[in-house]
N, C-alpha and C positions, 0 to 999 in steps of 0.2 A: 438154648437158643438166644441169639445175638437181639438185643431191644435196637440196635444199628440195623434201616432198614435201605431199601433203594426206593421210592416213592416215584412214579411215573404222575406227573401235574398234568400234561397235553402232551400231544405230540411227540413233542421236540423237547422238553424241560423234563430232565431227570434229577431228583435229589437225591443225597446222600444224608440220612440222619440219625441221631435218635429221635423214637417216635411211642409218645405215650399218651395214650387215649384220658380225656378228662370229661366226665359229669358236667353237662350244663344243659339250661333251655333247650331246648328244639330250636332250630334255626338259628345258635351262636355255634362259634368254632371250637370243636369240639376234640381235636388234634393238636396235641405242644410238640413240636419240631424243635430239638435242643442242638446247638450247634448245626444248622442245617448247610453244604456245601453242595454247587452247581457242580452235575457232572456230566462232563463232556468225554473223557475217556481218564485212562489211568494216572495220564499227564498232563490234567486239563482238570482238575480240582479244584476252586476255589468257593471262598465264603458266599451264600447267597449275597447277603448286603453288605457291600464294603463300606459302606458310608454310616454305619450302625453298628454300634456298640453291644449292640443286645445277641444272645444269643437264645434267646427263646421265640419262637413265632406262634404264632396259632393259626391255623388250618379247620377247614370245615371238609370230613370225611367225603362228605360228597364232593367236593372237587380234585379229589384223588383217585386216577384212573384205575390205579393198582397198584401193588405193592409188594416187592419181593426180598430174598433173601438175596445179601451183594455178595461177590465172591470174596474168599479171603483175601484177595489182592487190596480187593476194594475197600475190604474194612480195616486192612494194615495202613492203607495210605491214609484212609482218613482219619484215622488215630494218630498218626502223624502230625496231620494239620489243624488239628483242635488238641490238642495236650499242651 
């Protein structure tokens, strides 16, 4: 199984990432989002923050609605756009 997941944040905000769970306190972020890209469809992929260099985030579990398996389409393109 792919550690590239699709992360549903609200709504309307779907990510594309890798997603690996980390050890910490209670009430810090406890999700590293590596290379994480905004996705709006197959052809509408881009970097969450373009203005940032970084490609690791953190994320706190509970503000992650769900989390699913992206299709292959979805994990070819995004290997695309982060390699």
């Amino acid at each position: 199984m792919s550690d590239i997941k699709c992360i549903l944040v609200d709504v309307d905000h779907v990510l594309i990432s890798k997603v690996e769970e980390v050890d910490v306190e209670i009430g810090q972020p406890n999700c590293k989002l590596t290379n994480p890209v905004v996705f709006e469809s197959l052809e509408k992929m881009k970097p969450l923050v373009e203005a940032s260099n970084d490609v690791e985030f953190m994320i706190r579990s509970e503000d992650i609605l769900t989390i699913a398996d992206p299709a292959p389409e979805v994990i070819e393109k995004y290997l695309e756009l982060t390699s």
